[in-house]
Residue, then its C-alpha position, 0 to 999 in steps of 0.5 A: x829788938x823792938x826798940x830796934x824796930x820801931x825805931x826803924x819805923x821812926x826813921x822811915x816814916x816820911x818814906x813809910x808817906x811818900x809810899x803811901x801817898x803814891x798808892x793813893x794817886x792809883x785810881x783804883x776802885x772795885x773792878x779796876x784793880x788791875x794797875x795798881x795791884x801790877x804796877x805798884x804792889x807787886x814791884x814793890x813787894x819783888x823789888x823792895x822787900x826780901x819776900x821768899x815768895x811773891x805771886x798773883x792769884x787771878x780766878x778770873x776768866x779775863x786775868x785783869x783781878x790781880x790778888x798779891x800774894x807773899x810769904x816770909x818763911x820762917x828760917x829757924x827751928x822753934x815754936x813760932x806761929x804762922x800769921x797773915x795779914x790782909x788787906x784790899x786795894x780797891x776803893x770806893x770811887x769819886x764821882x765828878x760830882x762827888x768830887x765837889x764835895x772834897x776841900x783836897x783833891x782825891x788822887x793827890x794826898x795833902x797832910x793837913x794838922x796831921x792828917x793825910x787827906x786823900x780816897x784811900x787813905x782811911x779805907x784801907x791804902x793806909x792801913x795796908x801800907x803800915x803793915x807792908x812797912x812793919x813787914x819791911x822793918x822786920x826783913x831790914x832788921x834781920x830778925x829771925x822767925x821760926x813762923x811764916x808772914x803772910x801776906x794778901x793784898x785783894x781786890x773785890x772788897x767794896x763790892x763784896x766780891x771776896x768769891x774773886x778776893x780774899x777767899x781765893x787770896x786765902x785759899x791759895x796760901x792754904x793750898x800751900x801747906x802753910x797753916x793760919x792760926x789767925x789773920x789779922x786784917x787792917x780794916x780802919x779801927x782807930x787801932x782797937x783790937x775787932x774781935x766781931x763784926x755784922x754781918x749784912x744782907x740787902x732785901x727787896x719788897x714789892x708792893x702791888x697797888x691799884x692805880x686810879x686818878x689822883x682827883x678820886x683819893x677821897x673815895x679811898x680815903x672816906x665812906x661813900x653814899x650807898x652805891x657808890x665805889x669806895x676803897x679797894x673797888x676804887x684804888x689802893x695807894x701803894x705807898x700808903x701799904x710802903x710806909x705802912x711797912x717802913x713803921x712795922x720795921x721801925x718797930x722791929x729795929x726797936x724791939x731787935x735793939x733791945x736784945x743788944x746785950x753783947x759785952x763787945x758789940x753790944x757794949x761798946x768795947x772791953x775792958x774799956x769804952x771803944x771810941x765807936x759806940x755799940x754796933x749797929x742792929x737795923x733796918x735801912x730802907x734805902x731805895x723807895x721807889x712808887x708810881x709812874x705818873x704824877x696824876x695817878x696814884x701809886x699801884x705799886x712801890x718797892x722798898x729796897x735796904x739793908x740790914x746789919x746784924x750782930x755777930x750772935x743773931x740768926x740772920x735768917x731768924x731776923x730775915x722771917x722777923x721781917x715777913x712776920x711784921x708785914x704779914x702782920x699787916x694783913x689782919x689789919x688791910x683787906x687788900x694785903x690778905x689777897x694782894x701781899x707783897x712779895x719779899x726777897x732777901x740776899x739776892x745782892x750781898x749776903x756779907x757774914x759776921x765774924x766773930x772770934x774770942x778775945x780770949x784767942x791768943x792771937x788776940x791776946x798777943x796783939x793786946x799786948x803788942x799794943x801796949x808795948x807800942x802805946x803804953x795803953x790798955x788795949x780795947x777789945x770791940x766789934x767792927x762796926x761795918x763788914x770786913x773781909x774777915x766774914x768770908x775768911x773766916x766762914x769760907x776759908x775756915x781761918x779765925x780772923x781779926x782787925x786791926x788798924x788806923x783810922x776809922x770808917x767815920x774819918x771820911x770812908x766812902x766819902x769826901x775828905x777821907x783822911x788817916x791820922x799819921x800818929x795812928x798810922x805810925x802807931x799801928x805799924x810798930x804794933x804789927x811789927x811787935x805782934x810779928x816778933x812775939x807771935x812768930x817768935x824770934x832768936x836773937 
């Protein structure tokens, strides 16, 4: 039966881009879902495919956050398990001046060396649509399943807003009784099988300084004759105090490095090396912001960043790792001992890591679908940014996976985004057999 379907993939994939294509001309970044979720997802899922249930799940005061909700019922008695696939429909948007940067216009996909160039493609239209499609092969086929398909498409996800997403996308397939052993999201993995993932916060650091006229720097910087004002009676240069602060965190992220022991995240991929390297622990200052006028010096500064964490730190140890560090400071500068700076974290974005065992049978059946498909030992590795899996797994209680084509490194988020076809191709025959061994058929 596998030989069947994927072969029916194979005969249907210039349809299989020809869809995908059509998603990606859909304008559709974070908050303004609404029209390809409506006019395209939903039709497509009512009208083409044998779904035995399709619906909008929309929290929303204003109705215009349309998720898409699906579900093949298993139609035979039997052992087989329930699966749902999920993935979002939002993009990262182009700016005009963004758009200069792009060789290909971004709304309209060009196939370049096998290669399809457009926003969306990576991050996640394509690798949405390789399961819808393995899902359709499924129903053409005439398999019989004795486990439910699931499946979600959300919005809200570039922007962490899975509180209007995935989690009320998740719960509602919950709240109908239907059980998920295991979800496995399309999020771009060069089809590696992301059993973890970070986990991210922002965080903000206010700095206060004394401001003073940029002719009288030397009397901050150098002793005076007796009786005449010097150092922090004079003036205190906020961002000599930022970048002070930028050194202990280099520091920091260093010594956070070091502990980077994990065998997925840490290692780079088991039994054999992912294509990504090791995931990421840090520290990223982003947004430096001092002084309002050129002629004096800065009486104030702040450090706005993120910080990406492993699946098996404490997010909230590393957090008080941070104000240890610029607390540190204080015993070496007078004016922090009274003046220290104010420090706040997760006020935007407080994103979870996920993390399940790649011993999970879920994972497991997904390694061997993959090797059915490829020929290739499956690479078990950590997901190298955040995913939709995080709140899932933390808020709905439902373990989850990711796995799919391309990866964050071909463009995502910006110019010349691009999927690689061969990927694409291969990661819908691999859903399509994780579907028949998981859900288990007859036949």
């Amino acid at each position: 039966m596998s030989e069947e379907i994927h072969g029916w993939i194979e005969a249907h994939e210039d349809v299989m881009v020809d869809f995908l294509e059509e998603y990606i001309s859909y304008r559709s970044p974070t908050e303004d879902e609404a029209e390809v979720q409506r006019e395209f997802v939903e039709p497509f899922f009512r009208d083409e495919m044998a779904w035995d249930a399709v619906e909008i799940v929309d929290v929303t005061d204003e109705r215009d956050r349309p998720n898409v909700n699906a579900v093949l019922v298993g139609e035979s008695d039997g052992d087989g398990r329930n699966i749902l696939f999920n993935g979002h429909s939002d993009i990262v948007d182009v700016t005009p001046e963004n758009e200069e940067s792009w060789t290909y216009d971004p709304w309209d996909p060009v196939i370049e060396d096998g290669k399809l160039y457009g926003r969306g493609a990576n991050d996640m239209k394509g690798p949405n649509t390789a399961m819808i499609w393995a899902v359709k092969a499924i129903m053409e086929s005439d398999v019989e399943l004795s486990g439910d398909v699931m499946m979600s498409i959300v919005v809200g996800e570039e922007l962490a807003q899975q509180e209007v997403g995935s989690i009320p996308a998740t719960n509602a397939h919950l709240n109908a009784g239907r059980e998920i052993p295991i979800c496995l999201n399309a999020e771009p993995t060069n089809n590696e099988i992301h059993t973890k993932s970070s986990g991210t916060f922002d965080f903000r650091i206010e700095i206060q300084g004394k401001e003073i006229h940029t002719s009288q720097k030397n009397l901050l910087q150098y002793p005076q004759r007796h009786g005449i004002p010097q150092g922090n009676d004079v003036g205190v240069d906020a961002t000599d105090i930022m970048v002070r602060i930028i050194k202990q965190f280099d520091e920091l992220e260093h010594q956070w490095n070091m502990r980077n022991a994990d065998e997925i995240y840490g290692g780079g991929g088991t039994p054999r090396p992912d294509v990504q390297g090791v995931g990421p622990i840090g520290i990223t200052c982003t947004i430096l912001e001092a002084g309002d006028y050129i002629a004096s010096i800065p009486g104030h500064a702040t450090i706005e960043g993120q910080v990406y964490w492993p699946p098996y730190a404490d997010d909230e140890a590393l957090w008080q790792e941070m104000k240890d560090a610029v607390e540190a400071l204080a015993t070496t500068n007078d004016w922090l001992t009274d003046n220290p700076p104010k420090m706040d974290c997760k006020g935007i974005v407080d994103w979870p890591a996920f993390d399940v065992s790649p011993d999970h049978p879920g994972c497991r059946t997904l390694g061997a679908a993959y090797q059915e498909v490829t020929g290739e030992q499956p690479v078990y590795s950590g997901f190298k940014a955040v995913a939709d899996n995080g709140y899932i797994q933390r808020d709905c209680g439902v373990d989850a996976i990711s796995m799919g084509p391309g990866d964050i490194s071909m463009g995502a988020h910006g110019p010349d985004e691009y999927l690689p076809l061969e990927q694409f191709k291969t990661a819908a025959k691999t859903y399509a057999s994780m579907i028949l061994d998981w859900c288990r058929y007859t036949g």
